[in-house]
N, C-alpha and C positions, 0 to 999 in steps of 0.2 A: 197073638202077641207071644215072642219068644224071648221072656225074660232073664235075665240071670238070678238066680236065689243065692242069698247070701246071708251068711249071720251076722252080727255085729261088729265083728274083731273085721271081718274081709268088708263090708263096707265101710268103716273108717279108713281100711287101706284103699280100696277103689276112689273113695273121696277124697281123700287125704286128708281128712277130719281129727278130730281128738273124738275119745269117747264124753267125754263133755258137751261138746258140740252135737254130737249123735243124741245126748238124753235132751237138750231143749229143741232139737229139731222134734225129737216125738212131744216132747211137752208141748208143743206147736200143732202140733196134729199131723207131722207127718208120718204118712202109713205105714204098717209092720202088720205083721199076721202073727198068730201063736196057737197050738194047737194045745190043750189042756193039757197042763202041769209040765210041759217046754219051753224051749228059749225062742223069743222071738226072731224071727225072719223075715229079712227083705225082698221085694222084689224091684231087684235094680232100675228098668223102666218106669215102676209107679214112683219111685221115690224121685226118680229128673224131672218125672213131671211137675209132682208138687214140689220141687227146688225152687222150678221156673215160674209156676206159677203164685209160688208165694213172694216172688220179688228176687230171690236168689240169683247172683251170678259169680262163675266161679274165673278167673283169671288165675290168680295162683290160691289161695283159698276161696270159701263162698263166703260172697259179701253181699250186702242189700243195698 
């Protein structure tokens, strides 16, 4: 799997998200990584998946 890593600011913009949106998508469980006393990161691939498989679909924003 050849994912894209990305912080939070770049997947809001990959998404087109608000950072609002980004905190209840994790408050939802979806996945980020963080290595001791750093900022969390994405990995672009895992987060389409649990988009899709949380109900997620995106047209011009993500909607349920």
């Amino acid at each position: 799997m050849n994912s894209e890593i990305l912080n939070g600011k770049e997947l809001c913009q990959k998404l087109k998200i608000s950072f609002t949106l980004l905190y209840k998508f994790r408050k939802y469980g979806m996945p980020y990584h963080q290595l001791p006393g750093g900022r969390p990161y994405y990995l672009l691939d895992e987060v389409l998946v649990w988009l899709r498989k949380a109900g997620y679909h995106q047209e011009k924003i993500w909607t349920k």
